[in-house]
C-alpha positions as CSV (number, residue, x, y, z in Angstrom):
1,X,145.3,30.6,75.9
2,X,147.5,28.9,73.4
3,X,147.5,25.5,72.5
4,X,151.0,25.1,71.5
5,X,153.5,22.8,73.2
6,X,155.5,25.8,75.7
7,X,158.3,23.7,76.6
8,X,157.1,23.6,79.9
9,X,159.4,26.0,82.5
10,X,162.8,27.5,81.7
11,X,164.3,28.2,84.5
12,X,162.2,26.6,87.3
13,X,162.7,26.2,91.1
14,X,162.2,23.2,93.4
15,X,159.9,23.3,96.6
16,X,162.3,22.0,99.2
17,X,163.0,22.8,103.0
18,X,165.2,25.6,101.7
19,X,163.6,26.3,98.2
20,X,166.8,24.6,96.8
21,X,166.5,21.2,97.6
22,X,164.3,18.6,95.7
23,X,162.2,16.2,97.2
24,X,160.3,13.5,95.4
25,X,156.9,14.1,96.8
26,X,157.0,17.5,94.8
27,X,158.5,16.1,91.5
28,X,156.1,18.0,89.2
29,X,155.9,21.3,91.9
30,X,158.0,24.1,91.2
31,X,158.6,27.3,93.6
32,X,158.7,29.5,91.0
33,X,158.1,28.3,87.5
34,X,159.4,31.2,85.6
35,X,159.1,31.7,81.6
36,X,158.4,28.6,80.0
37,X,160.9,27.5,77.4
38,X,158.7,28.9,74.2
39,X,159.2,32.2,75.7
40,X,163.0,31.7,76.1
41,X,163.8,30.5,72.9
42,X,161.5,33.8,70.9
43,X,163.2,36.2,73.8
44,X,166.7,34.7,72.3
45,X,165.8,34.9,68.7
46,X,164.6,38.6,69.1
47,X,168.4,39.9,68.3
48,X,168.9,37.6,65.2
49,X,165.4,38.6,63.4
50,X,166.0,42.4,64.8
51,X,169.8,42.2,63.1
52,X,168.3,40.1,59.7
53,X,165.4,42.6,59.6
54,X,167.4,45.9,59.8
55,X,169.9,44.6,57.2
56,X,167.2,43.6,54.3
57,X,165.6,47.0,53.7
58,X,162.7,45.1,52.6
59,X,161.5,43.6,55.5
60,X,158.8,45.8,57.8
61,X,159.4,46.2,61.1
62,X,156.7,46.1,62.8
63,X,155.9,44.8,66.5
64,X,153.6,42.4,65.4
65,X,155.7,40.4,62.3
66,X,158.8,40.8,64.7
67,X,156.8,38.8,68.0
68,X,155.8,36.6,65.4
69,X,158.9,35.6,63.8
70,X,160.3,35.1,67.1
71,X,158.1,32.5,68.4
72,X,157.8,31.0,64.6
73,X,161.7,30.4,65.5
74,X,161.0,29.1,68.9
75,X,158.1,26.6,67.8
76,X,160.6,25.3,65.6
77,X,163.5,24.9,68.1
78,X,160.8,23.3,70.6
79,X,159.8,20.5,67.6
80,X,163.3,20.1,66.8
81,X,164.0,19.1,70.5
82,X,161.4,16.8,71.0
83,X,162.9,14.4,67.8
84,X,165.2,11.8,68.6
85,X,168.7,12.7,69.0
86,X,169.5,9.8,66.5
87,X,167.5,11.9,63.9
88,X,168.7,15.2,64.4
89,X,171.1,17.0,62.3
90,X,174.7,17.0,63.2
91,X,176.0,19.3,60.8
C-alpha cells in the first residue's frame, strides 16, 4: 500500500435515499468511491508521455518507465493543488 497523498476519490457517489442525494450524517460515506484522483490524473497523462515518448526515439518504452512517468505527472498535479491558489502560477 502506498503512502502517497491519492487525492482521495475522483468521481465519488453519495449514500442518500436514492443514492443521489446527500445527507450530512454520511458526509465522509460515499456509495461508490471510484478511482481516486492520483489514478485520474496518471490515466490522463498516459496520452501526453505515450505522444512525447514515440516522438523522441530515444526514450524506451517500456510498461514500467511509462506507469511511472504517469503517476510522476500526477504526484505533481496533486502537490500543485494542494498550494494556495494565491501562490500558484497564472501563466
Amino acid at each position: 500500500m502506498s503512502s502517497k497523498k491519492n487525492g482521495g476519490p475522483a468521481f465519488p457517489r453519495p449514500i442518500g435515499n436514492n443514492g443521489i442525494t446527500h445527507h450530512e450524517e454520511h458526509e465522509s460515506s460515499y456509495a461508490q468511491e471510484g478511482m481516486s484522483l492520483r489514478d485520474y490524473f496518471a490515466a490522463k497523462s498516459l496520452p501526453a508521455v505515450m505522444m512525447a515518448r514515440a516522438l523522441d526515439p530515444t526514450n524506451e518504452m517500456n510498461q514500467e518507465s511509462i506507469a511511472e512517468e504517469c503517476y510522476d505527472l500526477a504526484d505533481a498535479l496533486l502537490l500543485e493543488r494542494e498550494q494556495p491558489a494565491s501562490t500558484r502560477r497564472t501563466e
